[in-house]
C-alpha positions in Angstrom: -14.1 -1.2 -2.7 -10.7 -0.5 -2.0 -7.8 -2.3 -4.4 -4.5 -3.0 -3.6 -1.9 -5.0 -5.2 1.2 -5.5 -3.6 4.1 -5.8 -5.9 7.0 -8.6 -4.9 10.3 -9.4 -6.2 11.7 -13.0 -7.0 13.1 -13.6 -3.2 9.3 -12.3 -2.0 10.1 -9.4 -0.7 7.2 -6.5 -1.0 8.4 -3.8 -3.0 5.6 -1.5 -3.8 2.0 -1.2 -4.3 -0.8 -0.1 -6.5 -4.0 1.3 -4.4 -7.3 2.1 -5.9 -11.0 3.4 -5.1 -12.8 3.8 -2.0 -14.3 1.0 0.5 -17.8 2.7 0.6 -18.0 1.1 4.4 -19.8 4.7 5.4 -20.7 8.3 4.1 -17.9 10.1 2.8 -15.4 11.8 5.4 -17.0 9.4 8.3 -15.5 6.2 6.1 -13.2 4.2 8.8 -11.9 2.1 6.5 -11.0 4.7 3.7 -9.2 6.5 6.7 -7.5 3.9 8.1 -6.0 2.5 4.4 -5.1 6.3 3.6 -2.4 6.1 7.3 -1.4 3.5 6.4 -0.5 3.7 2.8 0.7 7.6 3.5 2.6 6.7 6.7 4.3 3.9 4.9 5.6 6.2 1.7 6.5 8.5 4.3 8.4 6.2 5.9 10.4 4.8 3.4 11.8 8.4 2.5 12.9 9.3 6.3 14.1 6.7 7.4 15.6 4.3 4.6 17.7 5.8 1.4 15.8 3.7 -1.0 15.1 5.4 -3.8 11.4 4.8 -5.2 8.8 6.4 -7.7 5.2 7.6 -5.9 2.5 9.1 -7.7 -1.3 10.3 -5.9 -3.9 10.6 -8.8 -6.8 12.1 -6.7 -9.2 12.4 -9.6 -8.8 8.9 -10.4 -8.2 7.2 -6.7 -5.4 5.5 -7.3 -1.9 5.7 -5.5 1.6 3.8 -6.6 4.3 3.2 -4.9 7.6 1.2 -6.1 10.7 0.8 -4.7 13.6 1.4 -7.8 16.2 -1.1 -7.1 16.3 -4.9 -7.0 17.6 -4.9 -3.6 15.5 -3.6 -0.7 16.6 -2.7 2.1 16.1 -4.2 5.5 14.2 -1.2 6.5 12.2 -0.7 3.9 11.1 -4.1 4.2 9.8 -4.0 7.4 8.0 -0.8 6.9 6.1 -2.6 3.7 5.7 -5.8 5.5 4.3 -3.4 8.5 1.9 -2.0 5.7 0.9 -5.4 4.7 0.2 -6.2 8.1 -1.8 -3.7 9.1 -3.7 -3.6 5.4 -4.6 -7.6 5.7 -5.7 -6.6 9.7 -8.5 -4.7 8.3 -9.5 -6.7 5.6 -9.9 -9.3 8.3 -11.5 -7.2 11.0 -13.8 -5.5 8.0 -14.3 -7.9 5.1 -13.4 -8.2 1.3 -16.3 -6.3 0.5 -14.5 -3.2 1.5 -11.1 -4.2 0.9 -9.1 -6.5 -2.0 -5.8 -7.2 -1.3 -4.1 -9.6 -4.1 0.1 -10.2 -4.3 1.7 -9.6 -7.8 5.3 -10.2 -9.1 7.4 -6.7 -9.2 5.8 -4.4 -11.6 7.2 -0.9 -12.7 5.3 1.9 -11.0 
């Protein structure tokens, strides 16, 4: 199963995430689900560092599954925000379409990443 927390400040704003494991939905490298999260979660870090100047921590451990993501300062801005509510969006659109079984999506307060 794949695990995601989403990180939020005090106002509610989404400012990072922590993403763990694999949805085991099929055989690996025909997985939908494991593809689909990866875009999303790649295209979103992506994202924040083109086209906002937020400045953020990201780390990939591939041996242990596991990607972070965490926006540095307490203000976000408005871009960034709608690129992580996009994320959330699309992540809670396949949870739905798929199930919890592949995907666990739970909502934190801010942590460091």
């Amino acid at each position: 199963m794949i695990d995601v927390t989403l990180f939020q400040n005090d106002s509610g704003d989404y400012v990072g995430f922590r993403m763990t494991g694999h949805a085991e939905y099929a055989e690996y490298g025909s997985d939908i689900v494991c593809a689909a999260v990866s875009v999303l979660v790649i295209n979103t870090i992506n994202s924040v560092e083109k086209f906002t100047d937020d400045e953020f921590n990201s780390a990939v451990h591939e041996e242990k599954d596991i990607v972070l993501f965490g926006i540095k300062s307490e203000k976000v801005s408005e871009s960034a925000k709608l690129l992580l509510n996009s994320l959330v969006l699309g992540l809670e659109g396949i949870q739905a379409e798929y199930g919890k079984k592949y995907i666990k999506i739970r909502k934190k307060r801010k942590q460091e990443v």
